[in-house]
C-alpha positions as CSV (number, residue, x, y, z in Angstrom):
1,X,-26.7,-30.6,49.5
2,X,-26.3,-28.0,46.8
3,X,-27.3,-28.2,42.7
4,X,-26.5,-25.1,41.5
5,X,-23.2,-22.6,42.5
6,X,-23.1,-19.1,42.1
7,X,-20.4,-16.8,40.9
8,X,-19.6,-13.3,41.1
9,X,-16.9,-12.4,37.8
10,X,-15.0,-9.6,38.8
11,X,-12.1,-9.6,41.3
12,X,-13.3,-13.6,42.5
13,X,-12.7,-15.3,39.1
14,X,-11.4,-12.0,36.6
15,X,-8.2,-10.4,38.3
16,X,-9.8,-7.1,37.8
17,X,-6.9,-5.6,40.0
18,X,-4.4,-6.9,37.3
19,X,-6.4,-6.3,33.9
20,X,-6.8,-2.8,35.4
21,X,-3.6,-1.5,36.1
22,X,-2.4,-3.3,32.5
23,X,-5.1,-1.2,31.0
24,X,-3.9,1.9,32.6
25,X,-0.7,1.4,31.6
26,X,-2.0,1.1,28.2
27,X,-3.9,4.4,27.7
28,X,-1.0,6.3,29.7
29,X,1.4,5.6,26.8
30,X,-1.0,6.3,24.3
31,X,-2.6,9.7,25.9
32,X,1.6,10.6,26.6
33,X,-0.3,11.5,30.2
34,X,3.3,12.3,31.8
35,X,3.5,15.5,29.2
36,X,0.1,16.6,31.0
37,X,1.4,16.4,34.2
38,X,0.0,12.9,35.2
39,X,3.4,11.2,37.1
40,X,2.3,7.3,36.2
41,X,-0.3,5.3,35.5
42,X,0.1,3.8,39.1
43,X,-0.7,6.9,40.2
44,X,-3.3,7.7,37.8
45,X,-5.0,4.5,38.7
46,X,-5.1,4.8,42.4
47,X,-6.8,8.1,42.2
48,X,-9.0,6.8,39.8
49,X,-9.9,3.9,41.9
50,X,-10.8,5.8,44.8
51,X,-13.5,7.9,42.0
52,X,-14.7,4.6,40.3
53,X,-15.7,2.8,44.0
54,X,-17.5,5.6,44.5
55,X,-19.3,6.1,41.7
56,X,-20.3,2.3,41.2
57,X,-21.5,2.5,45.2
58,X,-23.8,5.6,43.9
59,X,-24.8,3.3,40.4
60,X,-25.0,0.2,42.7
61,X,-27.9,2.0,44.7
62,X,-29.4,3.2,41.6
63,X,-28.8,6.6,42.1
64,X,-26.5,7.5,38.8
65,X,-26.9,5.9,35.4
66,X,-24.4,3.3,33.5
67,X,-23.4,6.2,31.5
68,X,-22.5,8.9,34.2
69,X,-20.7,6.5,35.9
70,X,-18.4,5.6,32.4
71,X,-17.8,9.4,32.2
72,X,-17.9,10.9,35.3
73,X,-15.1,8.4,36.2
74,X,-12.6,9.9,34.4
75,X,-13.6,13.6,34.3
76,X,-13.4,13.7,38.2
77,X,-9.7,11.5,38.1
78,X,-8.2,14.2,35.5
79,X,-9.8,17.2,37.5
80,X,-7.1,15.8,40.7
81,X,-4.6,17.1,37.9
82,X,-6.3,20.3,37.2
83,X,-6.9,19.1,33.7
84,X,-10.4,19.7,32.7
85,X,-11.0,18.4,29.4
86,X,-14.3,16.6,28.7
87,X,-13.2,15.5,25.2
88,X,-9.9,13.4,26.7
89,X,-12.4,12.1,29.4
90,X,-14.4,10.5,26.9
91,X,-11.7,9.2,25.0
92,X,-9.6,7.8,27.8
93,X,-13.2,5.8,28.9
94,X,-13.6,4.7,25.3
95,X,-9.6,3.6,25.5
96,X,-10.3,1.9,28.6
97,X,-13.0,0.1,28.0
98,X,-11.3,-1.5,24.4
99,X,-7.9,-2.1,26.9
100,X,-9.6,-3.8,29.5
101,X,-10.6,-6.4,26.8
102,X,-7.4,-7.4,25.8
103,X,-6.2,-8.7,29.4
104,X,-7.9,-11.6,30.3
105,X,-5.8,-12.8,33.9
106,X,-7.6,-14.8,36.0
107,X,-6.9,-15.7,39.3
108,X,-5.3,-18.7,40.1
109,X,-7.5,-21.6,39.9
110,X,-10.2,-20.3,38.5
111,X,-10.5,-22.5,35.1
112,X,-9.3,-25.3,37.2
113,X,-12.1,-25.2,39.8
114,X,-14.9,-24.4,37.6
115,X,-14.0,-27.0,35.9
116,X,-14.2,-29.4,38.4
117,X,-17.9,-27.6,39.5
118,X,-19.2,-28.4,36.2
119,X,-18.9,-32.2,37.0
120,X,-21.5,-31.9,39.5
121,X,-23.5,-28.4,39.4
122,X,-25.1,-26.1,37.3
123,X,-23.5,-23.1,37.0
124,X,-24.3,-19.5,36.9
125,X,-22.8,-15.8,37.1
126,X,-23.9,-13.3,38.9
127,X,-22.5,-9.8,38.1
128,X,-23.5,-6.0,38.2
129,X,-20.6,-5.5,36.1
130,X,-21.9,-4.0,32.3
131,X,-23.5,-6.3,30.3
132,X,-21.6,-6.4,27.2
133,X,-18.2,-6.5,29.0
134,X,-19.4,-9.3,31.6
135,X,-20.0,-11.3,28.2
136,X,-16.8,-10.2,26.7
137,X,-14.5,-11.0,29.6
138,X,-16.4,-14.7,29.7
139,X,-15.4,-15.0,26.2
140,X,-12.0,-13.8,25.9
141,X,-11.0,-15.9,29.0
142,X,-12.7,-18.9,27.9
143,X,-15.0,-19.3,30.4
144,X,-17.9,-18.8,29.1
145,X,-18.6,-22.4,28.1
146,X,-18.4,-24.0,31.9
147,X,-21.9,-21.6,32.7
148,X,-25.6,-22.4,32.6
149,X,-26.4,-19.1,33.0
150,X,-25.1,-15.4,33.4
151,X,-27.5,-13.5,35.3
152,X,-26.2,-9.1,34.4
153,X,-28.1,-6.4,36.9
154,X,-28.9,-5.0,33.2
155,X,-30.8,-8.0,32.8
156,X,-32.7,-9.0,35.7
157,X,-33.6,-5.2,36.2
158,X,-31.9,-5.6,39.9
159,X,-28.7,-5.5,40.9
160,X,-26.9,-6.8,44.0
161,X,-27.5,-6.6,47.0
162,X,-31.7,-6.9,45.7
163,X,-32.7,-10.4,46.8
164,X,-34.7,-10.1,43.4
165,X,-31.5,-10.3,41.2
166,X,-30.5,-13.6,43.1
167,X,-34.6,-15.0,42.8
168,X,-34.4,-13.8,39.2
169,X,-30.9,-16.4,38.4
170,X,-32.7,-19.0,40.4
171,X,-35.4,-19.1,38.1
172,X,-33.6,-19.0,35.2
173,X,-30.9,-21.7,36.6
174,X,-34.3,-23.5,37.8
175,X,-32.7,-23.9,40.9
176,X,-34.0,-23.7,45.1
177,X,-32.2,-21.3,47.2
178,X,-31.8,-24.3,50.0
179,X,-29.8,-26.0,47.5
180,X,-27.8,-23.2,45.9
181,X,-24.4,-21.5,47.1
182,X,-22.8,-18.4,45.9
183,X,-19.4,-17.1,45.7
184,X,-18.2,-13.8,45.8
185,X,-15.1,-11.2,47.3
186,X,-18.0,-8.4,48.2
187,X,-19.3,-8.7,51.9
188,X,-22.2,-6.5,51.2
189,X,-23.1,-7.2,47.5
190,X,-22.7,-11.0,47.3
191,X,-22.6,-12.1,50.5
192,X,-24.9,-10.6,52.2
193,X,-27.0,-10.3,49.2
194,X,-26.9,-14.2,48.5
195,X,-27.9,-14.8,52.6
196,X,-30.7,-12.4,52.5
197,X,-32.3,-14.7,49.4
198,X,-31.7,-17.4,51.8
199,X,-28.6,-18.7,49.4
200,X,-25.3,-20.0,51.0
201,X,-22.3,-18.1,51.1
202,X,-18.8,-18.9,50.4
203,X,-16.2,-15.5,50.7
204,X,-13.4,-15.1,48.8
205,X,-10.9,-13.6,50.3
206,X,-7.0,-13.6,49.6
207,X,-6.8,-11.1,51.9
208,X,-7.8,-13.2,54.9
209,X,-10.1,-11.1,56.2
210,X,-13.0,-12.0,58.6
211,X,-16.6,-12.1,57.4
212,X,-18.7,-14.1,60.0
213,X,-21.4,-13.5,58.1
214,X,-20.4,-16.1,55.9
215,X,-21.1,-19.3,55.4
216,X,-17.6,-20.5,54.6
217,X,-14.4,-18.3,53.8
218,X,-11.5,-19.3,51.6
219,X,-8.8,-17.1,50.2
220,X,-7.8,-19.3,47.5
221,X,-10.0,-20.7,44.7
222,X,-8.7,-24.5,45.0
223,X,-10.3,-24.2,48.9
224,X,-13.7,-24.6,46.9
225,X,-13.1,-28.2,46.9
226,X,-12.7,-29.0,50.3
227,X,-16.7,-27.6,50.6
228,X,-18.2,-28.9,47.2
């Protein structure tokens, strides 16, 4: 039935969650955040989160550019301190960024089941994650050499939910949309994104949350198996 399956990268096959929090930890030592008042990089992260969904929401639709969003990020999470310091923002981004890099957990499955895919499929990413990290995290985590493809937003000019971004890897993967299936942990970006380019839809979701809209659900990777 299908030739070619989608992925989305972070937080269905990267454990962004995980590399995240490791990477906070990271910059909190080196910054010494606790002397400025900042209690611990768990808590640090969490009010960062709630900033970063927002701001990739506002870069999502288009309406902020990759770089406010790298910057802005941080300036608004130190400002919950009363700590406004441009300078620190920047270099806590930069810090974040080169962290992020170095912790490369998956979640569990992931190499496994994509290796099994490659057996039968063609393979692609989907992401509207940053170019050059998407790349990176493929590389560092070694799984980069299982995909046909990796489709960025930066590089189709589109990003999820745009039906264009999905036409644009089904070119390049020289796949139909019939006979392609994508897999994803975002209800609005990849799921619904992938359904209105007529794709097939498989949720992730650990959480076990319910997504009618989907095609299939699973909240573990190894489920892929009992579809494909």
């Amino acid at each position: 039935m299908y030739s070619a399956v989608f992925f989305d990268l972070d937080r269905t096959l990267w454990d962004f969650e995980s590399n995240a929090k490791a990477a906070f930890e990271a910059i909190f030592v080196e910054y010494n955040l606790k002397a400025k008042g900042i209690p611990s990089s768990s808590d640090f992260y969490e009010k960062y989160s709630l900033h970063n969904n927002e701001l990739w929401n506002l870069y999502n639709r288009g309406e902020i550019i990759k770089e406010t969003l790298k910057t802005a990020r941080f300036i608004l999470t130190l400002l919950d301190y009363k700590i406004n310091d441009d300078m620190l923002s920047i270099a806590l981004g930069d810090s974040y960024l080169k962290y992020s890099l170095t912790f490369n957990k998956l979640f569990p499955g992931a190499e496994e089941i994509i290796s099994y895919l490659k057996k039968s499929y063609k393979l692609g990413i989907i992401t509207n994650g940053f170019e050059e990290i998407q790349y990176h995290k493929l590389k560092i985590s070694g799984l980069n050499k299982y995909f046909d493809v990796v489709i960025t937003s930066e590089e189709a000019g589109f990003k999820k939910p745009n039906p264009r971004i999905f036409e644009y890897a089904l070119s390049k993967i020289n796949a139909k949309a019939e006979e392609s299936i994508m897999i994803g942990d975002d209800i609005e970006i990849d799921i619904l994104g992938a359904k209105n380019a007529g794709i097939s839809q498989i949720y992730f979701n650990p959480e076990k949350n319910k997504c009618p809209e989907a095609n299939f659900s699973i909240s573990d990777l190894n489920e892929i198996k009992t579809i494909l």
